[in-house]
C-alpha positions as CSV (number, residue, x, y, z in Angstrom):
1,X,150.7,206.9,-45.8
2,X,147.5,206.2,-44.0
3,X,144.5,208.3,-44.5
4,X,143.9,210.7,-41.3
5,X,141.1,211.8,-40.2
6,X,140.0,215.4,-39.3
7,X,139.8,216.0,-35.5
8,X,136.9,218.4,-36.3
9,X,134.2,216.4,-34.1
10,X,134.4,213.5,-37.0
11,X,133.5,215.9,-39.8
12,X,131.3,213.8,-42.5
13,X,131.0,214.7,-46.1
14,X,127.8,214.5,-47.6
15,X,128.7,210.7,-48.6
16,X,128.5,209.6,-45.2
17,X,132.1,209.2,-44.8
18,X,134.3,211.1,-42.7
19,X,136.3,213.7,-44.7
20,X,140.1,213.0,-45.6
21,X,142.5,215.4,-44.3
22,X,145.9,216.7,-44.6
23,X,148.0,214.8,-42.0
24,X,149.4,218.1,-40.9
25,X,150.2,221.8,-41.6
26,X,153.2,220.7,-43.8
27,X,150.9,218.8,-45.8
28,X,148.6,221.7,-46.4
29,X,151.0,223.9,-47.0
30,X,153.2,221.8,-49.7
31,X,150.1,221.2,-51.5
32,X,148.6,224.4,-51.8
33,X,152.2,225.5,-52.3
34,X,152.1,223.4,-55.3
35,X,148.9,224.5,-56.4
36,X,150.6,228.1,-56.3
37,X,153.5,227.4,-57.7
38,X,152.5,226.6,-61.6
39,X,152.6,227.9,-65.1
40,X,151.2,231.3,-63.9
41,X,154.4,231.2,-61.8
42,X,156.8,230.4,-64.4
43,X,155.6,231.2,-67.6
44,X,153.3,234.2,-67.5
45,X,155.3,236.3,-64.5
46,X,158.4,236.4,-65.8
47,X,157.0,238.1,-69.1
48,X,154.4,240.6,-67.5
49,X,158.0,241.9,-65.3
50,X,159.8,241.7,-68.7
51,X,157.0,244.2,-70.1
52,X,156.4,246.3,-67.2
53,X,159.5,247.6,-66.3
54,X,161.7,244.5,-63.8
55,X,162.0,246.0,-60.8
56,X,158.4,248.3,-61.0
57,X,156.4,244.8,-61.6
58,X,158.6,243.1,-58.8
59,X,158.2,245.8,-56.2
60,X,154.0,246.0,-57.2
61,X,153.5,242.7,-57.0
62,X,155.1,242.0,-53.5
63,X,153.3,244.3,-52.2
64,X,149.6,243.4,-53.2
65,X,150.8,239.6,-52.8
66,X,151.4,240.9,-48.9
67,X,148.0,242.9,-48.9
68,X,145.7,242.1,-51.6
69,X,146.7,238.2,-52.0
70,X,147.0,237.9,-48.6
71,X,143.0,238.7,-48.1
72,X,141.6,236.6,-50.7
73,X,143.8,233.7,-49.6
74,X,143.0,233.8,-45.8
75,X,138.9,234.4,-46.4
76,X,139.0,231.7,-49.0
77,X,141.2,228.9,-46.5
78,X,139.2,229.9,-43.4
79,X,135.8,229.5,-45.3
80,X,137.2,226.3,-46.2
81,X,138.0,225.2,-42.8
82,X,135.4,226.7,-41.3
83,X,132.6,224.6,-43.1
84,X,134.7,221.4,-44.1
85,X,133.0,222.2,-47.4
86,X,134.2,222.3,-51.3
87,X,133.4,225.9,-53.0
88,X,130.1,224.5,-54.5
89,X,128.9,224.2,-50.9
90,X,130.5,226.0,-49.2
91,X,129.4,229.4,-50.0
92,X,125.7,227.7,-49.5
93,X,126.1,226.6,-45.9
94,X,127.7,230.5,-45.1
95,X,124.5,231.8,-46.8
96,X,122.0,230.1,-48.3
97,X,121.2,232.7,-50.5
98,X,124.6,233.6,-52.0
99,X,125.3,229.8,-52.9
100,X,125.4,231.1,-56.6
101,X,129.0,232.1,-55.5
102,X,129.6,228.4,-55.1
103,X,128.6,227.4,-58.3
104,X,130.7,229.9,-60.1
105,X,133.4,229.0,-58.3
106,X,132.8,224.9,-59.4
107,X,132.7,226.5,-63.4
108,X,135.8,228.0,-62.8
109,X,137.9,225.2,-62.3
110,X,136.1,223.3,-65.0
111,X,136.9,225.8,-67.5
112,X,140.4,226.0,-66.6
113,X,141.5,222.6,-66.9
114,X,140.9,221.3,-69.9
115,X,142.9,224.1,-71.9
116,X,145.4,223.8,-68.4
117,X,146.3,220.2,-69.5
118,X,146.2,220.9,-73.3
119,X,149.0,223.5,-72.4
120,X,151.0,220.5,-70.1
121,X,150.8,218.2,-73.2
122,X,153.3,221.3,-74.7
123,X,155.2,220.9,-71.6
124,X,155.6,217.2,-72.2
125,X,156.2,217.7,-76.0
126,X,159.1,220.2,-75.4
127,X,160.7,218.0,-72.1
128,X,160.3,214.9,-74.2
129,X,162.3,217.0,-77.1
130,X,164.7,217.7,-74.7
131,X,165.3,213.8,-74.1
132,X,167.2,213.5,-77.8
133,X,170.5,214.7,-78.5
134,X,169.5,217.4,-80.7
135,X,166.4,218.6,-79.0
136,X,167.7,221.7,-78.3
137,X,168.5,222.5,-82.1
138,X,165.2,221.2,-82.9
139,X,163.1,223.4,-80.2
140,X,164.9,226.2,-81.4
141,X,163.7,226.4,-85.0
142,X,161.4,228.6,-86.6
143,X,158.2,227.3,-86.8
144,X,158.5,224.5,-84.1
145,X,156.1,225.1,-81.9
146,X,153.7,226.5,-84.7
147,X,154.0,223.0,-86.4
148,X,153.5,221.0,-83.1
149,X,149.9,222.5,-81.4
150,X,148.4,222.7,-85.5
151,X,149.2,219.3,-85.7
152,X,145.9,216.9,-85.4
153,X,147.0,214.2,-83.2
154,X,150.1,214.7,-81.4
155,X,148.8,217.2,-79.0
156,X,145.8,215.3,-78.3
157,X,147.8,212.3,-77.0
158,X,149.8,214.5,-74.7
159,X,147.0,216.0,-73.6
160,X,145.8,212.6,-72.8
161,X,149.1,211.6,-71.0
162,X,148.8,214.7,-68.7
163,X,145.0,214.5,-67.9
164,X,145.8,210.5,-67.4
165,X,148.7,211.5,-64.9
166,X,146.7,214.3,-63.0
167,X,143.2,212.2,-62.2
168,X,145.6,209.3,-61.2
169,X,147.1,211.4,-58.4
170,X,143.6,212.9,-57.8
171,X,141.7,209.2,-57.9
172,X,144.5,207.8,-54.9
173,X,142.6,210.9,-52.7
174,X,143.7,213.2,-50.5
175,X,146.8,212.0,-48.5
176,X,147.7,208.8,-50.4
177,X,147.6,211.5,-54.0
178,X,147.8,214.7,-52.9
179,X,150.0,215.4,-50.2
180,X,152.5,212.1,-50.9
181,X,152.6,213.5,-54.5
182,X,153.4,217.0,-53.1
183,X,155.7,215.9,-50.6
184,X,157.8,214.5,-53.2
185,X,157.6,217.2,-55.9
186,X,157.7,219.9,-54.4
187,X,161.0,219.9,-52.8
188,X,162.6,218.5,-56.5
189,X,160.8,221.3,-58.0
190,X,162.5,223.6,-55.6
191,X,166.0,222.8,-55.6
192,X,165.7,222.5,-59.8
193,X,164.4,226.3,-59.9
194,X,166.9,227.3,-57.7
195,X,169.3,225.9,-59.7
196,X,168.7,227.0,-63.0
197,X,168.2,230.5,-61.6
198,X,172.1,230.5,-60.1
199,X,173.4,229.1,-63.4
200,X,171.0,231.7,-65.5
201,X,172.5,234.9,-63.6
202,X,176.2,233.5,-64.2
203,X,176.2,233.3,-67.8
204,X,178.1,235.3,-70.1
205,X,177.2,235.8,-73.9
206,X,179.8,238.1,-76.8
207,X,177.0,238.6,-80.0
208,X,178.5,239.0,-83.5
209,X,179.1,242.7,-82.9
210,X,181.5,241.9,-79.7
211,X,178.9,243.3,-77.4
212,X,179.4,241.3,-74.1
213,X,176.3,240.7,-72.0
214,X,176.1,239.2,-68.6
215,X,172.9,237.6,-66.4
216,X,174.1,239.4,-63.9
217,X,173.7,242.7,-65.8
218,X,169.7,240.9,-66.8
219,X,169.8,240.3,-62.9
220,X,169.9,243.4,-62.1
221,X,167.2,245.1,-64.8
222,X,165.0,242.7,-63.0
223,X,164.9,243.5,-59.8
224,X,165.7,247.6,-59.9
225,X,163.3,249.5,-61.0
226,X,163.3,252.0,-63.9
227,X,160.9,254.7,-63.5
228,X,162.0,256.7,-67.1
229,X,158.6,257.5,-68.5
230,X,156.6,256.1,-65.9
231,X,153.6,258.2,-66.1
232,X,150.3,257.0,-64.2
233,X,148.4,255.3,-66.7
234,X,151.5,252.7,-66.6
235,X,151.6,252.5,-63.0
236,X,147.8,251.5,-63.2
237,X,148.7,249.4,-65.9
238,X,151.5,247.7,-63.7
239,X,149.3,247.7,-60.8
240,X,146.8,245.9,-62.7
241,X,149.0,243.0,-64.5
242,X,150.2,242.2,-60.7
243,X,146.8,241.9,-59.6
244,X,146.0,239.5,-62.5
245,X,148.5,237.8,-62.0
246,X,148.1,237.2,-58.1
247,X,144.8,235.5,-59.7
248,X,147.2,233.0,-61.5
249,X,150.0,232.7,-58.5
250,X,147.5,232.4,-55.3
251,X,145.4,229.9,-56.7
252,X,142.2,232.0,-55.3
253,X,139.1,232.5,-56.7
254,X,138.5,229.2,-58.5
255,X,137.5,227.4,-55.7
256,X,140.9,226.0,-54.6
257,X,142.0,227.0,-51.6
258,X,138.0,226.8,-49.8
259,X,138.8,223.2,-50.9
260,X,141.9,222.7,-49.3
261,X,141.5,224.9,-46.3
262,X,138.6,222.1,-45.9
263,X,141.5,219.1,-45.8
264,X,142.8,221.3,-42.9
265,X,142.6,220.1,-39.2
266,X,141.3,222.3,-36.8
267,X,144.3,222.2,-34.5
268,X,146.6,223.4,-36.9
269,X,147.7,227.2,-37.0
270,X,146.1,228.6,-39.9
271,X,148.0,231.8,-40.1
272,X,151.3,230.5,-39.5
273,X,150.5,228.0,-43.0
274,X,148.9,231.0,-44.6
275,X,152.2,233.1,-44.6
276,X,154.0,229.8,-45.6
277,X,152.1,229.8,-48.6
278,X,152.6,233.5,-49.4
279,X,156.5,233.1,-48.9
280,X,156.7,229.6,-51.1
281,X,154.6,231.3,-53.9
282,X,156.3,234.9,-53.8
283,X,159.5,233.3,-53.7
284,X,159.0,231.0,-56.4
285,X,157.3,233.5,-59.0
286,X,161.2,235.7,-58.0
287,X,163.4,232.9,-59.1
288,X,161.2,232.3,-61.9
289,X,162.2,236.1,-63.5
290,X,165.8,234.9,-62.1
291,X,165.7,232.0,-64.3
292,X,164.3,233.4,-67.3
293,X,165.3,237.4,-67.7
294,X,168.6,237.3,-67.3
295,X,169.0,234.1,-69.9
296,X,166.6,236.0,-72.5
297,X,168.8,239.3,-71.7
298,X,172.1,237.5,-72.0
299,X,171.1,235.9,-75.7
300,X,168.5,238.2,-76.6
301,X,169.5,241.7,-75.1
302,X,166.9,244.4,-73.9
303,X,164.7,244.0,-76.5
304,X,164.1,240.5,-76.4
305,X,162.9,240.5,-72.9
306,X,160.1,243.0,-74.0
307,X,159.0,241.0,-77.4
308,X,158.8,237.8,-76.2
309,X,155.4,237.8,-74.3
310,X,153.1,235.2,-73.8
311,X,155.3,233.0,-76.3
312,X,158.5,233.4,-73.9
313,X,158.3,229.3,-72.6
314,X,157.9,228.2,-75.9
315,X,159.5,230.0,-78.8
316,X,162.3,232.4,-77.2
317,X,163.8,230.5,-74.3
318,X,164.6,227.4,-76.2
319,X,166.3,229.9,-79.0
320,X,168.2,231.0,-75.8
321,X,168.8,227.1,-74.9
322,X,170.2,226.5,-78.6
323,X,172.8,229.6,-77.8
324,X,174.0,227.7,-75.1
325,X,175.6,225.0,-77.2
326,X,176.4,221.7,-75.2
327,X,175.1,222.9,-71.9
328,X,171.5,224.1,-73.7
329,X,170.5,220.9,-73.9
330,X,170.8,219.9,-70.5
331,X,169.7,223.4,-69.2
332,X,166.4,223.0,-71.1
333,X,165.8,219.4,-70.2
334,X,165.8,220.6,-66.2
335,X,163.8,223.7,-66.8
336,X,161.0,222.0,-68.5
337,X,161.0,219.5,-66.0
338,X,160.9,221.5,-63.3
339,X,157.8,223.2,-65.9
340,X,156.2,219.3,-66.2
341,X,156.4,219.4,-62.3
342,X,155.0,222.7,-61.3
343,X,151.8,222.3,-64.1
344,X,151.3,219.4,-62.5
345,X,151.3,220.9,-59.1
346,X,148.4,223.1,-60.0
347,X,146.4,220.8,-62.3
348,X,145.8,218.0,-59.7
349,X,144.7,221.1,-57.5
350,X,142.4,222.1,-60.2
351,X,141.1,219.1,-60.5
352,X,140.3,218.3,-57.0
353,X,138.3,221.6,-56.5
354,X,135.9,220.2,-59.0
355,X,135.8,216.4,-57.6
356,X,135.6,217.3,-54.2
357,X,132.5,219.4,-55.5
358,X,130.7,216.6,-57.2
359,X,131.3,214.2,-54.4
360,X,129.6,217.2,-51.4
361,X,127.2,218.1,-53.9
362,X,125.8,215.3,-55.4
363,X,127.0,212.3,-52.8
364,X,129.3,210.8,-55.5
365,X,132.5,208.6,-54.2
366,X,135.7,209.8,-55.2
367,X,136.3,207.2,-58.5
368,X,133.1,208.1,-59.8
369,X,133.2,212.2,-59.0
370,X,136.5,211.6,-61.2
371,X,135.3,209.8,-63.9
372,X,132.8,212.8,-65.0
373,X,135.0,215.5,-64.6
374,X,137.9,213.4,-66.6
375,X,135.5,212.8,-69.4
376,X,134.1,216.6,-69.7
377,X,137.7,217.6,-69.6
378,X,138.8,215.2,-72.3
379,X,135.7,217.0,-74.1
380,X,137.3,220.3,-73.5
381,X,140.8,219.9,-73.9
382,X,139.8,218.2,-77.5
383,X,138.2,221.1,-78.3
384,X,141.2,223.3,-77.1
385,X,143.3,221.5,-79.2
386,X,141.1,221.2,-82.3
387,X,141.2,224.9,-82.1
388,X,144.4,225.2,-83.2
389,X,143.6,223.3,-86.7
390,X,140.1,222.0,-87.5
391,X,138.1,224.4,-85.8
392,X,140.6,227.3,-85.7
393,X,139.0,230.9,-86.1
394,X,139.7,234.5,-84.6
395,X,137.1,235.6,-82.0
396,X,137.6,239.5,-81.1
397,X,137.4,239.5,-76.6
398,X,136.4,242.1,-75.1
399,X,139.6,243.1,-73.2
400,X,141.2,244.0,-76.8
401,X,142.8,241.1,-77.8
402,X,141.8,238.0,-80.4
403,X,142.0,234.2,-79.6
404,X,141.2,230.8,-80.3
405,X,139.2,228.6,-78.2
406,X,141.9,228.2,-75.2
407,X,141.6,231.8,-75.5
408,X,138.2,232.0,-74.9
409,X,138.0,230.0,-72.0
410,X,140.9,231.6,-70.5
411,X,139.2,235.0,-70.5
412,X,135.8,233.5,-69.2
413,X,137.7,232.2,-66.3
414,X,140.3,234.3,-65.4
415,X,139.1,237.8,-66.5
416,X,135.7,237.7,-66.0
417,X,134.7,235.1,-63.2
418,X,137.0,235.1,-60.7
419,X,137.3,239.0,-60.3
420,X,133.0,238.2,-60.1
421,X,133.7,235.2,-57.1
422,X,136.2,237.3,-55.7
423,X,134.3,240.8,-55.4
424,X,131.2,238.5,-54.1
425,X,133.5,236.8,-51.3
426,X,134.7,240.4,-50.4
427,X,131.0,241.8,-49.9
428,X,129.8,238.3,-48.3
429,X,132.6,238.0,-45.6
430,X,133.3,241.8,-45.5
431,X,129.5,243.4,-45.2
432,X,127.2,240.6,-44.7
433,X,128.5,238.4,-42.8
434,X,131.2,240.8,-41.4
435,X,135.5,240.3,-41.2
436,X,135.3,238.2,-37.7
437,X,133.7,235.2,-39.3
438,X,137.3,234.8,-40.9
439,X,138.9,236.6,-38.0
440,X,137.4,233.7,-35.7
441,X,138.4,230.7,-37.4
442,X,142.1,232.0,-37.7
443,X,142.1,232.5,-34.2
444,X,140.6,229.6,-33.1
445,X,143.2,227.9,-31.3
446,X,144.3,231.1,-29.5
447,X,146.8,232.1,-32.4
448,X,147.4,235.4,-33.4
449,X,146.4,237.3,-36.1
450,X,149.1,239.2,-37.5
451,X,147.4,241.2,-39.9
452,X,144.5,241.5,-38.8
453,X,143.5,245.4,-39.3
454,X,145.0,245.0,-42.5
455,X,143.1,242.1,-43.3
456,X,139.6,244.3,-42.4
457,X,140.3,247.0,-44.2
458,X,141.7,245.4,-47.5
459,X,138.8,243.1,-47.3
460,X,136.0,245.7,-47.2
461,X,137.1,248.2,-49.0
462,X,140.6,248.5,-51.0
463,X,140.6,244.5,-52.9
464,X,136.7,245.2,-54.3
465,X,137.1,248.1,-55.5
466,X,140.6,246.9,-57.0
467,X,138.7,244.3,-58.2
468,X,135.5,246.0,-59.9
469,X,138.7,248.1,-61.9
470,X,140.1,245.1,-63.1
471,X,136.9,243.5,-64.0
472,X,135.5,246.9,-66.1
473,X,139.0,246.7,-67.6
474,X,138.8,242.6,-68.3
475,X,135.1,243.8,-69.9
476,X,136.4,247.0,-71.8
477,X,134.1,249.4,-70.3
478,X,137.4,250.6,-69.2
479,X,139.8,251.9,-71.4
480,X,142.1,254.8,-70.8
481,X,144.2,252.5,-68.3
């Protein structure tokens, strides 16, 4: 696929050369689909719904992913578009004096992927299990994934393998990686999670006591909500997990989306992609609890779908897999390749947001804009795994939990600057700036804006101060919610 350019009056980056673009609105939308659609998807959704109460979580998070997603994903693609920019300059050439939103936005990204591709070399380890004839016995054991991220060297090459993979696709630019990469993942990665969600809510399971449990049964615990003891400390606490997790689904504040909306042509409808998005990611993150809570419920009853937690990918689904007999095997090979496909999804995106920095920034080409991130996230990622074994310790966090370095890094990035970048966008486009700056580049072409009182009023007042909550939480000055 040739290389089109943008038919914004030959847009030029800071390079000299005109700036790639997506070849069309399917392009866009596939990649930053893909970009959504990752392990925040699949991994950590279908336990926070698990926790929260099915159908409560489900119903929450729709609606903020129709309100509160949908405002920090339009401001972030329309800045994007609007100054053909990556986040590093982008905030700069809104406002010269709030260009520090930039730059948090570049460090974002630049935390995140290092312990994002240490976490795909577990994907690879468990899909590469799944390749031998008695992978699923051996995922299942106790200890297993314990043994394999202490371990000194094994998670460092697969680390390697993924990072290798992800600045390949990143190196070959913005249509010939990118979008021809999307193109052709993201439909497999589709039809593979819609598969394994069918199969998941049409399995039966008799435990040693008789007791016969159906995913159909899981199905349903999912998707209706129980409000027995619901009191309003756990709707905040609900309310607040969705909102994190919109963070992890949306791909916004981390600089993302600014740099894809600035792949986007201005001739293409920007609204009509921006609801593409929301429906690709919402209905992704769905069949993700369809693939996962019912199979955990059918093996592991009620309780297991509330203990499992963060370690649901890794320790309790391949238990689950191992129940299966024959079939396991084959179940859990597609599931964590469809895993392999969506991390990769969202770490070339990732990765991108910080290249496409270094080359507007700093006039770097493309190869050599790679080359540095690639090395400071082999630096990081070695640390990540290190952390694990030779430099393993317990660092209390502030949000009431203990980690490791991944840890550490994860609540840098995810709990404390992107609710800062995201608040900051908010009062830049909402108060100084003002709502049509965003309003004006939706509508460019004439197109309407479908949302657009919403989009005001969510923008100014509701997602900040939704957002300063979550941050004060994230920081523990808040603590009764």
């Amino acid at each position: 696929m040739g290389v089109t350019k943008n038919t914004h009056s030959s847009s030029e980056t800071t390079t000299g050369e005109k700036r790639n673009s997506f070849s069309g609105s399917l392009g866009f939308v596939l990649a930053a689909a893909g970009s959504a659609v990752g392990l925040g998807n699949i991994w950590r959704f279908p336990y926070l719904a698990a926790k929260d109460g099915g159908g409560i979580f489900l119903a929450v998070y729709i609606l903020l992913a129709l309100t509160f997603g949908f405002t920090l994903l339009t401001t972030e693609v329309a800045i994007g578009r609007k100054t053909k920019q990556s986040p590093l300059t982008a905030y700069r050439k809104l406002n010269k004096r709030w260009g520090f939103l930039g730059v948090l936005a570049c460090i974002i990204p630049m935390l995140i992927l290092p312990y994002y591709c240490a976490i795909g070399g577990w994907v690879l380890k468990y899909f590469l299990t799944f390749l031998t004839e008695s992978g699923a016995a051996a995922a299942a054991e106790d200890g297993f994934f314990t043994g394999f991220i202490t371990a000194q060297t094994e998670p460092v090459v697969l680390m390697l393998i993924f990072m290798l993979v992800t600045a390949l696709i990143i190196f070959l630019g913005v249509n010939k990686g990118i979008e021809s990469f999307s193109r052709i993942l993201m439909p497999i990665l589709i039809i593979l999670v819609i598969g394994i969600a069918v199969f998941s809510v049409t399995i039966h399971y008799t435990d040693s006591t008789g007791t016969v449990r159906s995913g159909w049964e899981g199905f349903k615990i999912y998707i209706i909500p129980d409000f027995k003891g619901m009191t309003l400390q756990h709707f905040f606490t609900v309310l607040l997990d969705a909102m994190g997790q919109l963070f992890y689904s949306l791909s916004v504040a981390m600089g993302i989306m600014i740099t894809y909306g600035s792949y986007v042509k201005d001739t293409d409808n920007l609204g009509k992609s921006i609801n593409q998005i929301e429906f690709f990611d919402t209905m992704i993150a769905f069949l993700a609890g369809v693939m996962i809570i019912p199979a955990v419920y059918v093996f592991m009853g009620r309780e297991g779908m509330a203990a499992s937690g963060p370690s649901l990918m890794f320790v309790s689904l391949p238990k689950v897999f191992a129940e299966m007999g024959g079939i396991g095997r084959f179940v859990g090979l597609l599931f964590f390749a469809m895993v392999l496909f969506a991390a990769l999804t969202s770490s070339i995106s990732i990765l991108e947001a910080v290249v496409s920095s270094l080359m507007d920034y700093f006039k770097l080409s493309r190869a050599k804009a790679v080359a540095i991130e690639f090395i400071l996230a082999l630096i990081g990622g070695l640390a990540v795994c290190f952390g694990y074994n030779l430099w393993y310790f317990e660092q209390p966090l502030p949000n009431g939990t203990v980690g490791q370095v991944l840890d550490i890094m994860d609540y840098i990035s995810n709990y404390v600057l992107m609710p800062v970048v995201a608040i900051g966008t908010c009062i830049l486009i909402g108060w100084i700036l003002k709502p049509g700056t965003v309003v004006d580049e939706v509508t460019r072409n004439g197109e309407r804006f479908g949302r657009k009182s919403l989009y005001i009023i969510m923008l100014r007042y509701i997602a900040p101060a939704l957002l300063l909550i979550l941050l004060l939480k994230s920081l523990g000055i808040i603590t009764f919610l």
